[in-house]
C-alpha positions as a Markdown table, in Angstrom:
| # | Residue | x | y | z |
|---|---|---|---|---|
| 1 | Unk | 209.4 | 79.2 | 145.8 |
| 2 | Unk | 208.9 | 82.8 | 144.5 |
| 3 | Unk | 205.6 | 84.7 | 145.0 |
| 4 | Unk | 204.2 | 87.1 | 142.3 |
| 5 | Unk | 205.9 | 90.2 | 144.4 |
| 6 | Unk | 209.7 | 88.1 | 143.9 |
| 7 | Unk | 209.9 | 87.6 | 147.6 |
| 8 | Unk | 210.6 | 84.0 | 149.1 |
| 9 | Unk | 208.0 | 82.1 | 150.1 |
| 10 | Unk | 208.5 | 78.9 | 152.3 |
| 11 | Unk | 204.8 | 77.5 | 152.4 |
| 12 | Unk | 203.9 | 74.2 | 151.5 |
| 13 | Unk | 201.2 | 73.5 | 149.5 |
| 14 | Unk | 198.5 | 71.3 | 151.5 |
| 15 | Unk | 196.4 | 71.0 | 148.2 |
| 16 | Unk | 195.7 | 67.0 | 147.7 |
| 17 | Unk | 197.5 | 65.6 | 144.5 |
| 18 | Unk | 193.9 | 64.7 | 142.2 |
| 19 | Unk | 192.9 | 67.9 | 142.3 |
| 20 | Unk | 196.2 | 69.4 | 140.9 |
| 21 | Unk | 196.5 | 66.7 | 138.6 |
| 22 | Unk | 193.2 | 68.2 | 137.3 |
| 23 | Unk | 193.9 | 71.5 | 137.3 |
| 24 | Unk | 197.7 | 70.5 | 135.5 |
| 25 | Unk | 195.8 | 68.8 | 132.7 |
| 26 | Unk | 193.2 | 71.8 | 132.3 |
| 27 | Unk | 195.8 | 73.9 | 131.6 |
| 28 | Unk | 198.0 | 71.7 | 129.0 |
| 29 | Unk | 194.4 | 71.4 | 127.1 |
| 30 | Unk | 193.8 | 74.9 | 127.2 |
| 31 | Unk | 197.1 | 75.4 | 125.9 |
| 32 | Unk | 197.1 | 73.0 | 123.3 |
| 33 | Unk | 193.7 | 74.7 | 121.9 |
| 34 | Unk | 195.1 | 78.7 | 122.4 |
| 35 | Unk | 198.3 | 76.8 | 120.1 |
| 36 | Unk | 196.0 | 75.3 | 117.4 |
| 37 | Unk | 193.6 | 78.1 | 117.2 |
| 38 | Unk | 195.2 | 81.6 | 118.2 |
| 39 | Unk | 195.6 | 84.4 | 115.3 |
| 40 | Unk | 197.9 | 84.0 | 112.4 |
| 41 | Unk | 200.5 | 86.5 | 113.4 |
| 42 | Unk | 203.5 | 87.0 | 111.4 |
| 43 | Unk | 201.5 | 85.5 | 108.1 |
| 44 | Unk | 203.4 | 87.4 | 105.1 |
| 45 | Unk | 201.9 | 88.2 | 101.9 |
| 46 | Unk | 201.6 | 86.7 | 98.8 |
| 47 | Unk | 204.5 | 88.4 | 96.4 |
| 48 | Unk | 204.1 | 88.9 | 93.3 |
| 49 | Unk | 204.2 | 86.0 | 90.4 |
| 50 | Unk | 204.1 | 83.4 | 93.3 |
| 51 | Unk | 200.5 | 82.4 | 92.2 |
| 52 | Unk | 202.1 | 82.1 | 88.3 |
| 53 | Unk | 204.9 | 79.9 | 89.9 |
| 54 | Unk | 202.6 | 77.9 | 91.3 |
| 55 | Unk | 200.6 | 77.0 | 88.1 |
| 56 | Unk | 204.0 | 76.3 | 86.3 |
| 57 | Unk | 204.8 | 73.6 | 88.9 |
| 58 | Unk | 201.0 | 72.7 | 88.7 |
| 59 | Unk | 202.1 | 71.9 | 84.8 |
| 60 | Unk | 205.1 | 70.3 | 85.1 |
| 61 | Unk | 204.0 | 68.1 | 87.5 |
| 62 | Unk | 201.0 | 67.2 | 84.9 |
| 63 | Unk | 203.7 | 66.8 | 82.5 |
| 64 | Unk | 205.5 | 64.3 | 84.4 |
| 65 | Unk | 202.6 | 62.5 | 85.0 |
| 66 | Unk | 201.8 | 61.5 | 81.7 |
| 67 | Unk | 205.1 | 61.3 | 80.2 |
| 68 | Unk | 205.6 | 58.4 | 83.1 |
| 69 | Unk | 201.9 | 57.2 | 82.4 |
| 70 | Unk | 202.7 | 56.9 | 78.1 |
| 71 | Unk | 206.2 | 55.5 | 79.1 |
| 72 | Unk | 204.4 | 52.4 | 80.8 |
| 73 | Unk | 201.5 | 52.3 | 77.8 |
| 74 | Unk | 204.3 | 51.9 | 75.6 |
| 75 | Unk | 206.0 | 49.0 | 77.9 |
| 76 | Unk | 202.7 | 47.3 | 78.1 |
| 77 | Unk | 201.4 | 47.3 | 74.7 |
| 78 | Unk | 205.0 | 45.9 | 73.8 |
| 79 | Unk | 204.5 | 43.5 | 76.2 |
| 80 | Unk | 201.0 | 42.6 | 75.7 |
| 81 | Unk | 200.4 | 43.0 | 79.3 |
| 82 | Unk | 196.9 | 42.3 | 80.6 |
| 83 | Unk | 195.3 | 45.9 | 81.7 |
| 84 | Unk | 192.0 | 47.1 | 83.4 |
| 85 | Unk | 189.6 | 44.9 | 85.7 |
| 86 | Unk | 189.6 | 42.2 | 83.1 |
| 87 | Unk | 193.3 | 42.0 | 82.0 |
| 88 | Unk | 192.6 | 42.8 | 78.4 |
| 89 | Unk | 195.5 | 44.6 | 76.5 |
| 90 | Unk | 195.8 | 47.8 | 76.3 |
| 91 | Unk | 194.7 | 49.9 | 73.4 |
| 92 | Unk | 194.4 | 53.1 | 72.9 |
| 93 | Unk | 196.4 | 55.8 | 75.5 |
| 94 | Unk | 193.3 | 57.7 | 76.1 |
| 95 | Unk | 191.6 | 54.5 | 77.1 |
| 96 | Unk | 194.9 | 53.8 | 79.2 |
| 97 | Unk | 194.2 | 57.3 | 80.7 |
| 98 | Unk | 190.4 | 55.8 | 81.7 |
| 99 | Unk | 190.1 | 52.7 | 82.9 |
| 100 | Unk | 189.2 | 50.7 | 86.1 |
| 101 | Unk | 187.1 | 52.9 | 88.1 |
| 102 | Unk | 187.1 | 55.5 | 85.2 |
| 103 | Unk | 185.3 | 53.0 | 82.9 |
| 104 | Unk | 182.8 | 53.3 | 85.8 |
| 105 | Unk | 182.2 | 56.8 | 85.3 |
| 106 | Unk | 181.5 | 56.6 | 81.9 |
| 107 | Unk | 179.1 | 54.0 | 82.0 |
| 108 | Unk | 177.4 | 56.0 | 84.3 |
| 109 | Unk | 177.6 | 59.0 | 82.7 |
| 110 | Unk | 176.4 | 56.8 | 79.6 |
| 111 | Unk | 173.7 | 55.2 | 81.0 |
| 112 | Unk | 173.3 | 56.0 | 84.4 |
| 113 | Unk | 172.7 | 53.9 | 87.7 |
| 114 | Unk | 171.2 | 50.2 | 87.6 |
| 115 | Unk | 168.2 | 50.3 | 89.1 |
| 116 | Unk | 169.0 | 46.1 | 90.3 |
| 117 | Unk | 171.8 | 45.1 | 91.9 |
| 118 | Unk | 174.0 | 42.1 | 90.9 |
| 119 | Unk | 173.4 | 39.4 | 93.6 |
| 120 | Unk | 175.0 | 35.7 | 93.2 |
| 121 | Unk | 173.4 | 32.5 | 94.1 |
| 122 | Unk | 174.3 | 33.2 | 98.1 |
| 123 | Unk | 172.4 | 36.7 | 98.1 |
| 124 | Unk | 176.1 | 38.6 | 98.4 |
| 125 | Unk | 175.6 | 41.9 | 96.5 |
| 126 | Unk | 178.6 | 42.2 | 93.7 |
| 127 | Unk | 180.6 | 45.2 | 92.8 |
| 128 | Unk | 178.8 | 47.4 | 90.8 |
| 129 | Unk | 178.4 | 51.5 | 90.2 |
| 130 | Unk | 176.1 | 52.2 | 92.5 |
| 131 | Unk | 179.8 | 52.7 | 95.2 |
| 132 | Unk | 180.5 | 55.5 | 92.8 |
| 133 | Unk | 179.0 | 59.2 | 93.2 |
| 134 | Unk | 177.3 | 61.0 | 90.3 |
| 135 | Unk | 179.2 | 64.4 | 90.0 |
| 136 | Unk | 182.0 | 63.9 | 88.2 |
| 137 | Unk | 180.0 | 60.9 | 85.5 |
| 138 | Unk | 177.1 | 64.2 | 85.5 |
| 139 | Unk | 180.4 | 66.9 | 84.3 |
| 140 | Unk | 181.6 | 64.0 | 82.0 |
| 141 | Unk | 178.4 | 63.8 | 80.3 |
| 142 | Unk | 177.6 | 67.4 | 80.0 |
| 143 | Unk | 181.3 | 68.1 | 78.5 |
| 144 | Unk | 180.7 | 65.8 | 76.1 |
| 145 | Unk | 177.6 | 66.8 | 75.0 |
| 146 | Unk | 178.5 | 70.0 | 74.8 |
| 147 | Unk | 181.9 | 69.5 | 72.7 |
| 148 | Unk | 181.4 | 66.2 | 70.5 |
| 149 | Unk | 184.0 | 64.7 | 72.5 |
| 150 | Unk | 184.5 | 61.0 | 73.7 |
| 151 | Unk | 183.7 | 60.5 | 77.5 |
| 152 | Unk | 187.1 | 59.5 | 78.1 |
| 153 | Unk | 188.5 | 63.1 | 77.2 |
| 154 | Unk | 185.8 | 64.4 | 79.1 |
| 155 | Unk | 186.7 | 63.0 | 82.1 |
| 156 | Unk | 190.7 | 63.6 | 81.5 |
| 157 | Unk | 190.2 | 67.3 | 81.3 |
| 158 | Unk | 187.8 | 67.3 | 84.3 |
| 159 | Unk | 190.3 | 65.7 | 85.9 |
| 160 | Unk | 193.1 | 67.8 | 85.3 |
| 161 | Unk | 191.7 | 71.0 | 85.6 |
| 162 | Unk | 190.4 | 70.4 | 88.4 |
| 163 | Unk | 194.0 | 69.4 | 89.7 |
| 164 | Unk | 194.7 | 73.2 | 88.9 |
| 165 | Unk | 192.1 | 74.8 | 91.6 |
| 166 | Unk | 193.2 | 71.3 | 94.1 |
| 167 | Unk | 196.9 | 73.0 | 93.8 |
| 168 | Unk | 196.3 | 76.4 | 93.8 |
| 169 | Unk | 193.6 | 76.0 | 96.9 |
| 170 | Unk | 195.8 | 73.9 | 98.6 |
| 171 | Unk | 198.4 | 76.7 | 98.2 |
| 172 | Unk | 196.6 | 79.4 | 99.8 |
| 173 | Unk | 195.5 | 77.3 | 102.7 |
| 174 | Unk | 198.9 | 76.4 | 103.7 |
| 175 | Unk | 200.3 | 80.2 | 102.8 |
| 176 | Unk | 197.4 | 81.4 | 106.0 |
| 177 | Unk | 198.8 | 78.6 | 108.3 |
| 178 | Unk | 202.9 | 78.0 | 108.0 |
| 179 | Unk | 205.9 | 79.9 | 106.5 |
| 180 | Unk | 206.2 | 80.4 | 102.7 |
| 181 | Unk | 208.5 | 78.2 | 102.2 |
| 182 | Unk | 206.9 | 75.2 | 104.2 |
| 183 | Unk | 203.6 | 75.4 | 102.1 |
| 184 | Unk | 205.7 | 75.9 | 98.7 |
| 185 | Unk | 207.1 | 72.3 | 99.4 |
| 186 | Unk | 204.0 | 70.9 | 100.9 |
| 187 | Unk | 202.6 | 71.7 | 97.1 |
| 188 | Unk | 205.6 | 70.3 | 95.6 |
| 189 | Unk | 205.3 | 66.9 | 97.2 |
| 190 | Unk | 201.2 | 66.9 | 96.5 |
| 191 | Unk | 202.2 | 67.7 | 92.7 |
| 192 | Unk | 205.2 | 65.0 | 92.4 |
| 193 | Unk | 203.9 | 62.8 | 95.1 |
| 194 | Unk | 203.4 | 59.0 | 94.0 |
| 195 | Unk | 199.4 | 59.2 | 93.7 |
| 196 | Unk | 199.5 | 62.7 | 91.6 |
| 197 | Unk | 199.3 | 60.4 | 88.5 |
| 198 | Unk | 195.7 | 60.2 | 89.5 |
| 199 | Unk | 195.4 | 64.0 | 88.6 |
| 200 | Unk | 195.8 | 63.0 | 85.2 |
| 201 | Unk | 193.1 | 60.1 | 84.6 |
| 202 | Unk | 189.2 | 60.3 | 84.2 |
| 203 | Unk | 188.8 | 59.8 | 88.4 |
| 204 | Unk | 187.0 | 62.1 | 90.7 |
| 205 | Unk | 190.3 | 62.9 | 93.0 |
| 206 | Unk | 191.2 | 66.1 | 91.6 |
| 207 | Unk | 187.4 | 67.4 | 91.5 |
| 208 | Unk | 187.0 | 66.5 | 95.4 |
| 209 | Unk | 190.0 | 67.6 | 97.0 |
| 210 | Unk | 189.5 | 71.0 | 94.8 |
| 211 | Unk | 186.0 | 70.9 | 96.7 |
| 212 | Unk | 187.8 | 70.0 | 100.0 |
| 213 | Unk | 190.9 | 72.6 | 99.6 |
| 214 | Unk | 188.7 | 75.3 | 99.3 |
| 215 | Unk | 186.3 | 74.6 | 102.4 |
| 216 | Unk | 188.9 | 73.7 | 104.5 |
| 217 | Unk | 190.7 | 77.8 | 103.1 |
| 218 | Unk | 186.9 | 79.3 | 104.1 |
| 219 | Unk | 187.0 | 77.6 | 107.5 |
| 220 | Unk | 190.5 | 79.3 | 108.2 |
| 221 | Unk | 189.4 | 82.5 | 106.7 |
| 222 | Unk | 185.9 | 82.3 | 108.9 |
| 223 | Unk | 183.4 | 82.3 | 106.3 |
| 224 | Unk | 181.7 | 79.6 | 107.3 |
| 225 | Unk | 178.5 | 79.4 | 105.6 |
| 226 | Unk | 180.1 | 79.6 | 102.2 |
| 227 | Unk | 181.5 | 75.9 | 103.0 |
| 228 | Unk | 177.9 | 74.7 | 102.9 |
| 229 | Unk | 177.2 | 74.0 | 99.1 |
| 230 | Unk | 181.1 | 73.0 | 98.4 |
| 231 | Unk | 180.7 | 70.4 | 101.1 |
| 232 | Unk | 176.8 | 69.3 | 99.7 |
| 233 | Unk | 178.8 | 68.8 | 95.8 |
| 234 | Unk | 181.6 | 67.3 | 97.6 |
| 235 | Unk | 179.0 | 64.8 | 99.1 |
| 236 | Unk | 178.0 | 64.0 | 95.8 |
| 237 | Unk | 181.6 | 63.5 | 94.3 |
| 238 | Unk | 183.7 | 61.6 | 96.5 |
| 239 | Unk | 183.2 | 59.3 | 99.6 |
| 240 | Unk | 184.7 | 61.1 | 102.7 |
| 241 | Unk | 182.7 | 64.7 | 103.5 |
| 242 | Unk | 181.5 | 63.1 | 106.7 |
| 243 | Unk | 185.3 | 63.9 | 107.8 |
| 244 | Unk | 184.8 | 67.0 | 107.0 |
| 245 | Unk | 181.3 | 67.5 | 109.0 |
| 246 | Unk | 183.1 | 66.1 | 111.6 |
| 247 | Unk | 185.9 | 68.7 | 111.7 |
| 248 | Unk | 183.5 | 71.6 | 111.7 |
| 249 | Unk | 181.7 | 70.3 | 114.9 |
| 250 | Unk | 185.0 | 70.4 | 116.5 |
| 251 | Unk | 186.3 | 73.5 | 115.2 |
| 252 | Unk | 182.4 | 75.2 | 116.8 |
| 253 | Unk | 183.7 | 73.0 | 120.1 |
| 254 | Unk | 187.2 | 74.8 | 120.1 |
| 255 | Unk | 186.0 | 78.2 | 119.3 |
| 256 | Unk | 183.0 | 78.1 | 121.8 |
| 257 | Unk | 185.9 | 77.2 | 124.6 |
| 258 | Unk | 187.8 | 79.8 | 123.4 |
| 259 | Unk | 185.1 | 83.1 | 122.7 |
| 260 | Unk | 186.1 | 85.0 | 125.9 |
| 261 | Unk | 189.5 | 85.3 | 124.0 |
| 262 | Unk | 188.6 | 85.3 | 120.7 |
| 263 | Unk | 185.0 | 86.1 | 119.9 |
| 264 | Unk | 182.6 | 83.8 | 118.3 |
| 265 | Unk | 180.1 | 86.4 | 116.8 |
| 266 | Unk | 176.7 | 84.6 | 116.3 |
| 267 | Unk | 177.1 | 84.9 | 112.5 |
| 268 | Unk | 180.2 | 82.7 | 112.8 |
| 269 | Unk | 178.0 | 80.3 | 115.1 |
| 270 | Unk | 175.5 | 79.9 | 113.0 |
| 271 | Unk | 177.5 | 79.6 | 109.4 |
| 272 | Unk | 179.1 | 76.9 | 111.5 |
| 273 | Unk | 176.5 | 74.9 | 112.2 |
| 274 | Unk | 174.7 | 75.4 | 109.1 |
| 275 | Unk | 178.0 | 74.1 | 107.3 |
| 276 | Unk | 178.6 | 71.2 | 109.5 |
| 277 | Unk | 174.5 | 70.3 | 109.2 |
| 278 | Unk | 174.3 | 70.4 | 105.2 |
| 279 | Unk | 177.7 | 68.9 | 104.6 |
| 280 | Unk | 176.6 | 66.2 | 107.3 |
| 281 | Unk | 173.0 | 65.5 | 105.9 |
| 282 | Unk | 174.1 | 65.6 | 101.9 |
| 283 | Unk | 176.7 | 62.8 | 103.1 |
| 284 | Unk | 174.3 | 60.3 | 104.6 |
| 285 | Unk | 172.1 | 61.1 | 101.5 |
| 286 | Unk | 173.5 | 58.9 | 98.6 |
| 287 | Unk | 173.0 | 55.6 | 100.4 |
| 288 | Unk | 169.2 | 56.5 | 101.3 |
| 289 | Unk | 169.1 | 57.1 | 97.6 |
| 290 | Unk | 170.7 | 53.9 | 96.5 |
| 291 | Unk | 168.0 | 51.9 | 98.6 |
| 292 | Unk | 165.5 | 53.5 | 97.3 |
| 293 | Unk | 166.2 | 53.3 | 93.4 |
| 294 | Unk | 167.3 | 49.7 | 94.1 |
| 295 | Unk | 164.2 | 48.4 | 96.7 |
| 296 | Unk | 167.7 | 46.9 | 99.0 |
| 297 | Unk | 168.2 | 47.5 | 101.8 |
| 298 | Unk | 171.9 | 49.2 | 102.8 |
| 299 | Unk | 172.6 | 48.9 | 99.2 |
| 300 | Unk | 175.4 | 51.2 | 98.9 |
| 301 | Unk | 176.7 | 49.6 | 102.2 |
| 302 | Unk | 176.8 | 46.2 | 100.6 |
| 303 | Unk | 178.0 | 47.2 | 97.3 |
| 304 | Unk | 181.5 | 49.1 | 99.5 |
| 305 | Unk | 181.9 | 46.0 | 101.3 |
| 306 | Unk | 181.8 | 43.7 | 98.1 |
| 307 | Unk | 185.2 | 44.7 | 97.2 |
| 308 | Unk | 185.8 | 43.2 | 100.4 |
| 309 | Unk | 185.2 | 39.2 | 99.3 |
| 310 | Unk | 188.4 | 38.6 | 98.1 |
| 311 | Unk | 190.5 | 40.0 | 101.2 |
| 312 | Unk | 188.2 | 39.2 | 103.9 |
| 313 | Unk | 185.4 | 37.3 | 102.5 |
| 314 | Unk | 181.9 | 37.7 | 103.7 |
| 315 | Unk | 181.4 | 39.5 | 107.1 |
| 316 | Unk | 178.7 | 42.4 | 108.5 |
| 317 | Unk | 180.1 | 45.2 | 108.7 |
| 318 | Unk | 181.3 | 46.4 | 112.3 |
| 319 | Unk | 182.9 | 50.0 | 112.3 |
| 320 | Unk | 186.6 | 50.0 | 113.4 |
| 321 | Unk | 187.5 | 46.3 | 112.9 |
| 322 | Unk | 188.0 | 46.2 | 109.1 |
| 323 | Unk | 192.0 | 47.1 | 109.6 |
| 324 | Unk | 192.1 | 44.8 | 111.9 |
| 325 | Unk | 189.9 | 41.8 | 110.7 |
| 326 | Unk | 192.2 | 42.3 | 107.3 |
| 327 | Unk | 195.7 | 42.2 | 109.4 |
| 328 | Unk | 194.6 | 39.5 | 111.7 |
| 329 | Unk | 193.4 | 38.0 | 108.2 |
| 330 | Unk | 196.6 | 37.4 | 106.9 |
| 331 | Unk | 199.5 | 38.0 | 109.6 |
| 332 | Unk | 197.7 | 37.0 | 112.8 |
| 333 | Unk | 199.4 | 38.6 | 115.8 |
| 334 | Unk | 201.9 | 40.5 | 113.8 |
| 335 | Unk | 199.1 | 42.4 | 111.6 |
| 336 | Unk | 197.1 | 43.7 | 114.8 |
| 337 | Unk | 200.3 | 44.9 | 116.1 |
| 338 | Unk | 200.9 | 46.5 | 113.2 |
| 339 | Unk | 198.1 | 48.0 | 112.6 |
| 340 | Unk | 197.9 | 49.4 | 116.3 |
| 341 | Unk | 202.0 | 51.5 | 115.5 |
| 342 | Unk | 200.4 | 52.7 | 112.7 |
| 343 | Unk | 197.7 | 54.3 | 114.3 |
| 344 | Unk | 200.1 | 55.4 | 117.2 |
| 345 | Unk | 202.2 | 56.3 | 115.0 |
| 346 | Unk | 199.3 | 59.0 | 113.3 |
| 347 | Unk | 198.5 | 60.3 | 116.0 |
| 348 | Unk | 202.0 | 60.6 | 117.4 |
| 349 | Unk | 202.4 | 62.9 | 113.8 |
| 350 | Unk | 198.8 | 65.0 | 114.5 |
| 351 | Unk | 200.3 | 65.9 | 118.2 |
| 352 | Unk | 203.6 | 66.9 | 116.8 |
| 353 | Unk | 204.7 | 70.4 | 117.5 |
| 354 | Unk | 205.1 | 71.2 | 113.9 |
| 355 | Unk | 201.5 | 69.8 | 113.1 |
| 356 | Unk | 200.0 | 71.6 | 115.5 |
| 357 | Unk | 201.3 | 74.7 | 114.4 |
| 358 | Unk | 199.5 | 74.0 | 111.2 |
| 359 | Unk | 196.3 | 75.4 | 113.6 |
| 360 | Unk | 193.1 | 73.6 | 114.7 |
| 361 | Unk | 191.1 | 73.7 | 110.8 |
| 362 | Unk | 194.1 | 71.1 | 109.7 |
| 363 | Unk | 194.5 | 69.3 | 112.8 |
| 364 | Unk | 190.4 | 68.8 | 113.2 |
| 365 | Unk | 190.4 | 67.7 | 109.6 |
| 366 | Unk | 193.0 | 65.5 | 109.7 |
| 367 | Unk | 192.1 | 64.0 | 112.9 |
| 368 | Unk | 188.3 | 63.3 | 111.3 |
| 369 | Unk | 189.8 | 61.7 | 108.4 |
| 370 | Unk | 192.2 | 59.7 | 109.7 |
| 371 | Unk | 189.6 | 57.9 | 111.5 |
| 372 | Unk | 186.9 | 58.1 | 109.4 |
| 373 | Unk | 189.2 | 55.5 | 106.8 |
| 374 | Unk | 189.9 | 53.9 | 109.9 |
| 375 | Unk | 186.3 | 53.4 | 110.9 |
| 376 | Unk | 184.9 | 52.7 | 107.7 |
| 377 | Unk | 187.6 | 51.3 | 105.1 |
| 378 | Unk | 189.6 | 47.9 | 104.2 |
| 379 | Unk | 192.8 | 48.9 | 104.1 |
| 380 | Unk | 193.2 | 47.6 | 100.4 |
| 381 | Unk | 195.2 | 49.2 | 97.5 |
| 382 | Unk | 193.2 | 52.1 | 97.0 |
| 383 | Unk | 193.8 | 53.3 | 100.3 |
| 384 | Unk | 196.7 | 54.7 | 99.1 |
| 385 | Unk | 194.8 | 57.6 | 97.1 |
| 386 | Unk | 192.6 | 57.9 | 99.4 |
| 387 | Unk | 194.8 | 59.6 | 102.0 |
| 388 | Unk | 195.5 | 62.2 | 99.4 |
| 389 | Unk | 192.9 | 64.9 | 101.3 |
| 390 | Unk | 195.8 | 64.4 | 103.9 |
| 391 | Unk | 197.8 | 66.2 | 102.0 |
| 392 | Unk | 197.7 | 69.7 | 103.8 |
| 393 | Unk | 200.3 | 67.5 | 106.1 |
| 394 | Unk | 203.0 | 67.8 | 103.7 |
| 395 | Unk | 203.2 | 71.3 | 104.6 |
| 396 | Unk | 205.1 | 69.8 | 108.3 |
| 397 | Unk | 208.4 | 71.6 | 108.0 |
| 398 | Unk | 210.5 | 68.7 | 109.1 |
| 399 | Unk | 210.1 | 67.7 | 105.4 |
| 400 | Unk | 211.7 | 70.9 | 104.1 |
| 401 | Unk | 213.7 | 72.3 | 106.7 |
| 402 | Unk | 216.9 | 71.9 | 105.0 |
| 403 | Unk | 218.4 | 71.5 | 101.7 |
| 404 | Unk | 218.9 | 68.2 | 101.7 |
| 405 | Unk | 215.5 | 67.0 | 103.6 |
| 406 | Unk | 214.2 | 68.8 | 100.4 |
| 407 | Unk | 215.9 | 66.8 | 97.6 |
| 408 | Unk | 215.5 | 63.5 | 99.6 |
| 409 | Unk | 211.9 | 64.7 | 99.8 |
| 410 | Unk | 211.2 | 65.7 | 96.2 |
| 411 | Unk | 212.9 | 62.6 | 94.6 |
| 412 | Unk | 211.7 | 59.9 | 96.8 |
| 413 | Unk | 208.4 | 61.3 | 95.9 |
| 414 | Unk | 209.1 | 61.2 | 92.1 |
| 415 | Unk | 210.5 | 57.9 | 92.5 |
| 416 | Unk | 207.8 | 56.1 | 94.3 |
| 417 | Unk | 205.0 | 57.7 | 91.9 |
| 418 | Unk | 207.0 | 55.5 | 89.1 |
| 419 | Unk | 206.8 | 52.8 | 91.6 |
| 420 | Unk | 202.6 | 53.3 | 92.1 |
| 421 | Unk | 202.1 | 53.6 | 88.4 |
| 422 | Unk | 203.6 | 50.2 | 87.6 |
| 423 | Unk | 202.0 | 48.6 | 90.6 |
| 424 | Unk | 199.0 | 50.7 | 91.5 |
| 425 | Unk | 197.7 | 51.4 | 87.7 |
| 426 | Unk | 199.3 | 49.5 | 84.7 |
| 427 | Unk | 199.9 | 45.9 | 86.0 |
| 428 | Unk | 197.5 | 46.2 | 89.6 |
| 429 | Unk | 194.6 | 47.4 | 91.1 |
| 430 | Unk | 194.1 | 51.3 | 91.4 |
């Protein structure tokens, strides 16, 4: 072998194997954290009337969305088919635009939280509103009393608006961490994609991932502290900021390993923890809250699980088993094995070259979400929205590389969002 000076050396190494095993793996890791974390060299600037570009795709997307949404109003008041949780036809499009868990919302934006819970004859807790967070209800109320307007347009606007900021944030975060052209289409395919309907109806998507977008875009830029009261409203908004707690521990873990070659001033160290404490705290809050209003105990706990009944029926809950209780369920053998390739199969995508490029913020995040719905949720219809704070993912290049990766891309995403809007709003469960 060749020593440092290039001459020839003959020695062989007497070293015993576990040790260089040790020292082999200590060095991939290292590796893999310079990879995820190291500066952003190379990142070009923003040109002009890029930022305008994106709001016109942010609107034509919106514009797709609720032409498809009024085509299948249309089709089911001509059909009289049964819509919402009690299969009641549909009347007005603005009340199409607000149903299911929207009709939630309002009530609670109406009325507010019941202060007793709906239990049946066995003691099991029934679905009620506690399982959804006040925020968005709070926004819809105080629009409409501002403007005179219904609750229902209240909640649309919310809702759309806030798509605007959830694009445009999304934007900028992927322009500081891959090419131009790669976080162009990663917003095309979260504006087109088959759960951007959602953007459009009186749900409190758009308003959290707008939250999310933007403290994920702080914790690349290093402001750190400014992620604390995005993360606390987020908290309050959507289920799913203890994922983003989570991240921020590890990104402190991957920066403290790596301060000798990128420093970690103590300003940074402390925003950091701040962050990750509030945004961790103001998650666990709204369950303490819900037992206390309601004298039961794990309130909010029971009332996620009751949607459970009809898939699992009764069970304690027992972190990390609900995929697989749910597969075992219904295809035995077959569903565990599933289940298992598709968390392989995750992971296989997060430890991807062209994920890992993305840098450690994305990776972290994704990673902490990914199994926070695995620890914590039934793989049930909704899980299909609620994998849309993945969506800094779509920025992998392998889904825009080339022209034709890029129309198979854009119109299999078109085409399954009329598939989800059929099957996922106007005839089944959202």
């Amino acid at each position: 072998m060749s020593t440092q000076d290039g001459e020839v050396s003959t020695a062989v190494s007497t070293r015993p194997l576990p040790p260089t095993a040790l020292v082999r793996g200590s060095r991939a890791l290292r590796s893999a954290i310079d990879q995820l974390s190291g500066p952003r060299a190379g990142v070009q600037p923003i040109v002009a009337g890029t930022i305008s570009r994106v709001l016109v795709l942010w609107g034509a997307a919106r514009a797709l969305n609720i032409a498809l949404l009024w085509a299948y109003y249309e089709l089911s008041v001509a059909g009289k088919w049964g819509f919402g949780p009690d299969q009641l036809p549909a009347t007005t499009f603005l009340r199409f635009l607000s149903d299911w868990d929207g009709a939630r919302y309002g009530r609670i934006s109406q009325i507010g939280y019941p202060e007793t819970l709906p239990i049946d004859s066995f003691g099991i807790v029934q679905p009620n509103d506690w399982a959804f967070l006040p925020v968005y209800p709070a926004l819809e109320r105080g629009l409409s009393e501002i403007t005179g307007m219904p609750w229902q347009l209240a909640g649309v606007i919310i809702s759309v608006l806030a798509s605007a900021g959830a694009t445009l944030m999304l934007f900028l975060l992927l322009r500081r961490l891959t090419t131009p052209d790669a976080a162009w289409w990663g917003v095309v395919l979260f504006s087109v994609g088959p759960l951007s309907f959602i953007f459009v109806l009186a749900y409190a998507e758009s308003l959290f991932l707008l939250l999310l977008f933007a403290s994920l875009l702080l914790a690349v830029d290093r402001r750190y502290l400014w992620i604390a009261p995005l993360g606390a409203i987020a908290a309050f908004t959507r289920p799913g900021v203890l994922a983003l707690a989570l991240a921020l521990g590890i990104l402190f873990v991957v920066r403290w390993i790596r301060r000798a070659d990128d420093a970690f001033t103590l300003r940074e160290q402390v925003g950091l923890v701040v962050s990750g404490l509030v945004t961790a705290a103001a998650g666990l809050t709204w369950p303490v809250i819900a037992e206390h209003v309601t004298g039961v105990t794990d309130a909010y706990l029971r009332t996620e699980t009751s949607w459970w009944v009809p898939f699992i029926g009764t069970g304690g809950f027992v972190p990390f088993t609900q995929w697989f209780r749910l597969a075992g369920t219904h295809l035995g053998v077959v569903g565990v094995i599933i289940v298992l390739v598709i968390v392989t199969a995750f992971v296989a995508w997060l430890c991807s070259a062209a994920v890992r490029r993305m840098g450690v913020v994305v990776v972290a995040f994704a990673a902490s979400y990914g199994a926070y719905l695995f620890a914590v949720f039934l793989p049930q219809q909704s899980l299909f929205r609620l994998v849309l704070p993945l969506a800094p993912l779509l920025a992998d290049e392998r889904l825009s590389s080339s022209p034709r990766r890029r129309q198979w891309s854009l119109w299999v995403a078109i085409g399954l969002q009329v598939v989800a809007i059929l099957l996922l709003w106007t005839i089944g469960w959202p």
